[in-house]
DRENDO-839672 format. One record per residue (C-alpha): residue in three letters; x negated, y, z. Coordinates in steps of 0.5 Angstrom, whole numbers, plus 2048, in hexadecimal, padded with zeros to 3 digits. Layout:
N
alaXYZ/...
This chain:
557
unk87E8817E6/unk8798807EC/unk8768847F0/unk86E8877F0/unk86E8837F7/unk87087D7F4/unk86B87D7F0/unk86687F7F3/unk8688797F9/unk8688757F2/unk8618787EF/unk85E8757F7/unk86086E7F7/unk85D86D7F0/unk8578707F3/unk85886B7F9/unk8588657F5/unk8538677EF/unk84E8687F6/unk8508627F8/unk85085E7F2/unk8488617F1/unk84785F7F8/unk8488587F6/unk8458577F0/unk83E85A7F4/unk83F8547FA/unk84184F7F4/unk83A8527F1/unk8368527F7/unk83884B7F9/unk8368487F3/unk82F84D7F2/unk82D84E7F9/unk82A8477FA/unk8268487F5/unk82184D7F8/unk82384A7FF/unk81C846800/unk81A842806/unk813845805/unk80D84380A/unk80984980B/unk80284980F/unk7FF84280E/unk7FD83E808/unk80383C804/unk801834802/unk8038327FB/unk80282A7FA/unk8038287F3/unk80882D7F1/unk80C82E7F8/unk80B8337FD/unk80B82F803/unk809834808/unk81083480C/unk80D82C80D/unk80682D810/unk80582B817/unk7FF830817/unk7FC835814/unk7F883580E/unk7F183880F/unk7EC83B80A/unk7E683E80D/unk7E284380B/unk7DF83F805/unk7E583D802/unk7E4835805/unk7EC833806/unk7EE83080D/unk7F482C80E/unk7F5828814/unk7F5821815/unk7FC820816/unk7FE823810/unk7FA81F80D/unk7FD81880F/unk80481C80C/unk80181E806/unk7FB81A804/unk7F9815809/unk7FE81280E/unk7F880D811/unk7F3813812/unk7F0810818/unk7EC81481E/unk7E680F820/unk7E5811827/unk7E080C829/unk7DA810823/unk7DF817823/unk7E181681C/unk7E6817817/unk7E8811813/unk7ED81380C/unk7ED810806/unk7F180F7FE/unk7F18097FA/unk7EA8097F8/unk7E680D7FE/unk7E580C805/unk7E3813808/unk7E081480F/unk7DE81B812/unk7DB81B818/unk7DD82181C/unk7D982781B/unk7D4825817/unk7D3827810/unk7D382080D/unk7D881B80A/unk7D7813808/unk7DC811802/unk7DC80A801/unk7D5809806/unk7D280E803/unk7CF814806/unk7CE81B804/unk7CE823806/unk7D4826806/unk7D582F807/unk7DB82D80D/unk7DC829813/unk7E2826815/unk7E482981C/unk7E982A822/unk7ED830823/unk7F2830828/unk7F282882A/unk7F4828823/unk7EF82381D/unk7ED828817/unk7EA827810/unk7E782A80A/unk7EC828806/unk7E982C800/unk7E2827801/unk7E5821800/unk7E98217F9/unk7E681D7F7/unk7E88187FD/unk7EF81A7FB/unk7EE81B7F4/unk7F28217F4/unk7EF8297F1/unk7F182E7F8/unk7F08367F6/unk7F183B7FA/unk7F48427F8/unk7F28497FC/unk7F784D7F8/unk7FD8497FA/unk7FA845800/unk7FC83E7FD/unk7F88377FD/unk7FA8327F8/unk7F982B7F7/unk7FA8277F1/unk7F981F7F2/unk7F581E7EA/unk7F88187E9/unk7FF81B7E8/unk80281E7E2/unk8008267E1/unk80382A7DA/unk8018307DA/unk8048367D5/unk80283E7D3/unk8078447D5/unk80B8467CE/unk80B84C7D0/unk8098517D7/unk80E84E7DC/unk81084E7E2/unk8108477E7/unk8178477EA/unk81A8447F0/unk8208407EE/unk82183E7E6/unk8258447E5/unk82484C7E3/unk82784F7E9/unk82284C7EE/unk81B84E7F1/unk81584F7EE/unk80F84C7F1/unk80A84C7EB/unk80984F7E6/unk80484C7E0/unk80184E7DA/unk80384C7D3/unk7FE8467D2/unk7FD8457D9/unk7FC83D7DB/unk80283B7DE/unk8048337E2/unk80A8307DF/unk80F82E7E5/unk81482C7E2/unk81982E7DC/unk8208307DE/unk82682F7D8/unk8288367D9/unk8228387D6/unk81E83A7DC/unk8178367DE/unk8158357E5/unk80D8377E4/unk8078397E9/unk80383F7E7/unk7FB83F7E8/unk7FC8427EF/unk80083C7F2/unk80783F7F1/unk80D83B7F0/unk81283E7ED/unk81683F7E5/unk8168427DF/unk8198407D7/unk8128437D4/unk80E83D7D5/unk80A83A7CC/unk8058367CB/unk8078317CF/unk80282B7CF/unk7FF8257D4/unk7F88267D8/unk7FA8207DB/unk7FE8187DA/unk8008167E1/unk7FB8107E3/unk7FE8097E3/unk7FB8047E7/unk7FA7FD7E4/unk7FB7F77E7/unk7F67F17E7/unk7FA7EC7E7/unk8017ED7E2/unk8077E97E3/unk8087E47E9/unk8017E37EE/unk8007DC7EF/unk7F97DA7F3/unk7F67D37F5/unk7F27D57FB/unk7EC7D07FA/unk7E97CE801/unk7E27CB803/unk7DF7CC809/unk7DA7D080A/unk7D57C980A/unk7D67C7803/unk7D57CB7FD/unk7DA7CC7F8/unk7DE7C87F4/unk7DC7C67ED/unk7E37C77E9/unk7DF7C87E2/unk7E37C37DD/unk7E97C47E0/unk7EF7CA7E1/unk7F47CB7E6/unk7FB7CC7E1/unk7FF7D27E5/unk7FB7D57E8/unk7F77DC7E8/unk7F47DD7ED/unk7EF7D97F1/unk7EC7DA7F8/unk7E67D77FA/unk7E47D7801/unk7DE7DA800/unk7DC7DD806/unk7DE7DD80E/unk7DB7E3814/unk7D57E1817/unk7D77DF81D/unk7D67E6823/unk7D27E881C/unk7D47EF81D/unk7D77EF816/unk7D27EB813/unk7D57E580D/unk7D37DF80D/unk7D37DD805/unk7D47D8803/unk7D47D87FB/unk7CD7D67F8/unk7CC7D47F1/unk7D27CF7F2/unk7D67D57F4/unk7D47D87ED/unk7D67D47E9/unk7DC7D47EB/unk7DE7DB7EB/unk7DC7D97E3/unk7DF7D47E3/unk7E57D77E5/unk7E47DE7E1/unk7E37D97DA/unk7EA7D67DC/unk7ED7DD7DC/unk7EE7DD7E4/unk7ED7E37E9/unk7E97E17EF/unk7EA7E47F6/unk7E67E07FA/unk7E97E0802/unk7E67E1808/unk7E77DF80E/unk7E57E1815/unk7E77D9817/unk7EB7DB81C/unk7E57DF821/unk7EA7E3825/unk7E37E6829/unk7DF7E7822/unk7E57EA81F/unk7E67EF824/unk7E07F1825/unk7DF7F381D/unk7E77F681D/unk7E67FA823/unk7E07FE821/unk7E080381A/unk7D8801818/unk7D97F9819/unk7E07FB815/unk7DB7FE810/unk7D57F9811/unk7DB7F380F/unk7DE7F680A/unk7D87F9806/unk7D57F1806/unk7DD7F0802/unk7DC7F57FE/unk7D47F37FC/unk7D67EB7FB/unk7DC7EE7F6/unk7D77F17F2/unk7D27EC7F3/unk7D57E77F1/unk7DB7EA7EC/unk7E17E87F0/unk7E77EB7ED/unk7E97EC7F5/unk7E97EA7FC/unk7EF7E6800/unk7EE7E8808/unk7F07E280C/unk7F07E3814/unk7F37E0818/unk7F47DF81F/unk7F37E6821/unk7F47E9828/unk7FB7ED828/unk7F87F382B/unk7F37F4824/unk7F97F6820/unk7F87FC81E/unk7F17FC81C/unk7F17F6819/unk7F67FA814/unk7F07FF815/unk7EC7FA812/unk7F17F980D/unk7F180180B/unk7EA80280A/unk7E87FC806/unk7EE7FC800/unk7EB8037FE/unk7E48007FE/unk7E67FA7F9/unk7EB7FE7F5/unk7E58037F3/unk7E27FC7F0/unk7E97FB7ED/unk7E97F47F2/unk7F07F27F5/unk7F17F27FC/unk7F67EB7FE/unk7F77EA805/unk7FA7E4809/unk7FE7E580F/unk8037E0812/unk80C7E0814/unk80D7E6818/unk80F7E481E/unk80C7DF822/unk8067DF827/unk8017E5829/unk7FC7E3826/unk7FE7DF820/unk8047E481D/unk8057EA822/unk7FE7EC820/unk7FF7EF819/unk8027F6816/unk8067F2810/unk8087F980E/unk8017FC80E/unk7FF7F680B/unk8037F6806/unk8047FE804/unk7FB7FE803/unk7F97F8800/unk7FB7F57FA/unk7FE7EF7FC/unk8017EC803/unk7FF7E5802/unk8067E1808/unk8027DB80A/unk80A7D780A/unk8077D180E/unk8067CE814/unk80E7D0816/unk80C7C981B/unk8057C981C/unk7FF7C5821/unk8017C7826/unk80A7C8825/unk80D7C682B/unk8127C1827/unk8127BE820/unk8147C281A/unk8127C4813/unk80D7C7810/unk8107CC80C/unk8187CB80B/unk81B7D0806/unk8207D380B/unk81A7D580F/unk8167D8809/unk81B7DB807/unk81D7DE80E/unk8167E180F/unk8167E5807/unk81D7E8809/unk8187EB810/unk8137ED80C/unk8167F1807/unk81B7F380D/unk8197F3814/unk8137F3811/unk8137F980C/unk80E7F5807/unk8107F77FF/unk8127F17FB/unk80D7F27F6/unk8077F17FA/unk8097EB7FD/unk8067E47FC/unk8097DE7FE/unk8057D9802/unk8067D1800/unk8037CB804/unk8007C57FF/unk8027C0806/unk8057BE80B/unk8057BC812/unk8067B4815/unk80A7B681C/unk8087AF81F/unk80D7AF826/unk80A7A982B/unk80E7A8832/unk8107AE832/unk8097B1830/unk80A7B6829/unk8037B7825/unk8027B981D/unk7FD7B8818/unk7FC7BC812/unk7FE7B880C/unk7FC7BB805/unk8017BB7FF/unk7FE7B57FB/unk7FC7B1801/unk8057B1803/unk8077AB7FF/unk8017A8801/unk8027AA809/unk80A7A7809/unk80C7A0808/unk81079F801/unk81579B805/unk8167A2809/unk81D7A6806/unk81C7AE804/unk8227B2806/unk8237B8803/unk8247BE808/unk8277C4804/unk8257C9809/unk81F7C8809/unk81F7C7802/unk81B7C0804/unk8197B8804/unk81A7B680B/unk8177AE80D/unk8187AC814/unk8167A4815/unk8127A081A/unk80C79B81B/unk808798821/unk80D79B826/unk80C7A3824/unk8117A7820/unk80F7AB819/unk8127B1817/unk8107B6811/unk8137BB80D/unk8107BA806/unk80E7BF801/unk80D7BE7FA/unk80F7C17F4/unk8177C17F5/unk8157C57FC/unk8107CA7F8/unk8157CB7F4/unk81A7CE7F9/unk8157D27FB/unk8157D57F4/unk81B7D67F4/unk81B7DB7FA/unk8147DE7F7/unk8197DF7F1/unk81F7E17F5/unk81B7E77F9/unk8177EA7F3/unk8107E77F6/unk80A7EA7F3/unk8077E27F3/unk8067DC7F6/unk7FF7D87F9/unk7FE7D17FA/unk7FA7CE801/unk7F67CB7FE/unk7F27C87F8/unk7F27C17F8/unk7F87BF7FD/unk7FD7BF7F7/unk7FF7B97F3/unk7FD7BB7EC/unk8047BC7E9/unk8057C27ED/unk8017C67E8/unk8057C67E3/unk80C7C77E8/unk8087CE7E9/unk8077CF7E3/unk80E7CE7E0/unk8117D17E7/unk80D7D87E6/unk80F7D97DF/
């Protein structure tokens, strides 16, 4: 038998071990429920919560909200949640921000703002704190079209944009808001049975991610009576399917062409030139539509056409630059398009400017910023037209494609002149290689979505005449080439460029053209195709030959 020393040495090692197993089961519980009530709390400032997201930890700078419950956010949080073209005017020391439909401009320290040019008394002011930009974010919700509320209790700003979805559900009974999906984590709320709650997010094992009234973001299983205050809003398109547009071109000293009778097969937009800036005008259009430009605007509505009449700043680097360089010119413009949009019942505007000075980059994007929210409240489309990215300051280096391309509706490439005027040797005008390169820089280098682009088509060519080593060129339309070239002349197809290409002789000179026509337009829907553009465009009216339409029309199917 052993002896009582024995067991008792016995009686301890099973103590040891049960201790030691205990401990083990207290870790392994622990480990596991631990991180539930580990939270990474913000105490003593405002807790932010956009759109159900706690983003606090993100800001840059502190939310303020004054003694009469105005909430500020600086205007660097702004551009990372809101408005990333906030924009600080120096030159009138005013704050410029806007959204879809709305330009907002506060001057600092005055109790007034102006939303699409329309001035009225505000109970903030928009101000400077430590060299840093702050608005009243809770007076412009309208502006960002989002509801701000500010909770004492929990010391918590929500933002909720309106145009998301929001389901809401009541407490089933008086529960407790948690901090994990799971009952052995922290409280951070408490509701009441019947209490209102926010519907985040269902979970399968059972648990919903909610918020309660007093902007807490946690989860609980008792949620009933679940239901939708509101449908995410959805934005309709004008145009559905492929843009195929026609700018229509007349100068500025003859009325607008009579189209009644006719119609233009494969098409659906049509841009008229209806007018131009008036020269050092300070923003002032010169317009040039009439009675004529009226009936065609019928004509094509009757006809089931979009109309986004263009407008030109007929290559006036200096007038152009002045207007882009100062906000109220900017303003002054841009109420003048929106006044003849409404005027005369365009359905849109294409901004044609060209040849800008490189240094007018940026406020030209401003133009750009400002003026699409100010169409899209009157449910007008904004297109704008830019040439290929690389090439000359003034011609290429002068736009922000991206920025283009991320506010407006559609980013119109002029694929033409890949040899112009003034090109130091012969060449194309639009070879399919060229093309084809300069879509993969714009979707590219470039950043511009596919989607929004549309592709630029030339209706001509150009004659390269070379004489005792002199090269000049003349522009020969479409339907004037077989016209132009002797019928003796060979057509050599060159499969780069997706081209006929003459070279023949007389009196002496050598002629040279690369030909566009129906097989060269074709290659150039092919690439729209290829890369998913949003469309194509045609420069210009009546440079085609009359079979073309049809081509159009079969090739957009």
């Amino acid at each position: 038998m052993r002896s009582k020393k024995e067991k008792k040495q016995k009686s301890n090692w099973l103590i040891k071990i049960v201790t030691i197993v205990i401990f083990i089961v207290l870790v392994a519980i622990a480990i596991n429920i631990a991180p539930n009530y580990i939270r990474n709390e913000i105490k003593g400032k405002i807790n932010l919560v956009i759109n159900n997201n706690n983003v606090t930890s993100s800001l840059k700078f502190d939310v303020i909200v004054d003694e009469n419950e105005i909430v500020y956010v600086s205007t660097k949080d702004i551009a990372n949640f809101f408005d990333g073209d906030i924009y600080y005017d120096n030159k009138y020391d005013q704050l410029i921000t806007g959204s879809d439909e709305k330009i907002a401009v506060l001057p600092l320290g005055k109790k007034e703002i102006t939303v699409n040019s329309v001035t009225k008394t505000i109970n903030s002011v928009a101000k400077k704190i430590d060299d840093n930009f702050y608005i009243p974010f809770s007076e412009l919700s309208t502006i960002y079209n989002v509801e701000t509320k500010y909770n004492e209790e929990k010391n918590i700003v929500t933002i909720d944009s309106l145009d998301r979805s929001q389901i809401n559900g009541n407490a089933s009974t008086n529960t407790n808001i948690k901090y994990k999906a799971t009952t052995f984590s922290k409280t951070l709320d408490k509701v009441q049975k019947g209490e209102n709650v926010i519907v985040i997010e269902t979970l399968d094992n059972g648990w919903m991610k909610v918020r309660t009234a007093r902007g807490v973001v946690g989860y609980t299983k008792s949620v009933t009576n679940i239901y939708t205050v509101r449908e995410e809003m959805k934005k309709e398109k004008q145009i559905e399917g492929k843009v195929s547009l026609v700018w229509d071109y007349y100068s500025e000293y003859v009325s607008a062409p009579d189209r009644s009778g006719t119609t233009i097969n494969g098409v659906n937009v049509v841009s008229p030139s209806f007018a131009v800036l008036e020269k050092l005008g300070k923003g002032e259009l010169d317009i040039n539509i009439g009675e004529k430009g009226k009936a065609y605007v019928d004509w094509a509505h009757n006809n089931g056409y979009k109309v986004w009449p263009m407008i030109s700043n007929n290559s006036m680097k200096e007038t152009t630059s002045e207007i882009l360089n100062d906000y109220k010119l900017r303003e002054k413009l841009i109420n003048n398009i929106v006044n003849l949009a409404i005027t005369y019942n365009v359905d849109g505007i294409n901004i044609d400017f060209e040849n800008i000075y490189m240094e007018d980059k940026e406020v030209f994007s401003r133009f750009i910023i400002e003026l699409a929210p100010r169409l899209r409240e009157y449910g007008k489309v904004l297109s704008v037209d830019v040439t290929a990215p690389d090439g000359s300051e003034d011609w290429s280096l002068c736009y922000d494609r991206y920025k283009i391309g991320e506010i407006a509706d559609y980013i119109v490439f002029m694929a033409y002149d890949q040899n112009g005027a003034t090109a130091p040797k012969e060449g194309t005008t639009a070879g399919a290689n060229w093309v084809e390169a300069n879509i993969k820089k714009f979707v590219g280098q470039e950043g511009v979505e596919a989607e929004k682009i549309i592709l630029g088509m030339p209706f001509y060519t150009r004659l390269w005449k070379e004489t005792n080593g002199q090269i000049t060129s003349t522009v020969v339309s479409m339907k004037s080439i077989d016209t132009t070239i002797p019928s003796s002349a060979q057509k050599v197809w060159d499969d780069d460029l997706k081209q006929y290409y003459v070279e023949y002789t007389s009196n002496g000179s050598t002629y040279k053209m690369w030909i566009e026509d129906e097989e060269s337009i074709k290659a150039k829907f092919d690439l729209m195709n290829k890369y998913k553009l949003a469309g194509a465009a045609y420069w210009a009216k009546d440079r085609e030959i009359s079979t073309l339409w049809d081509v159009i029309a079969e090739q957009l199917k």
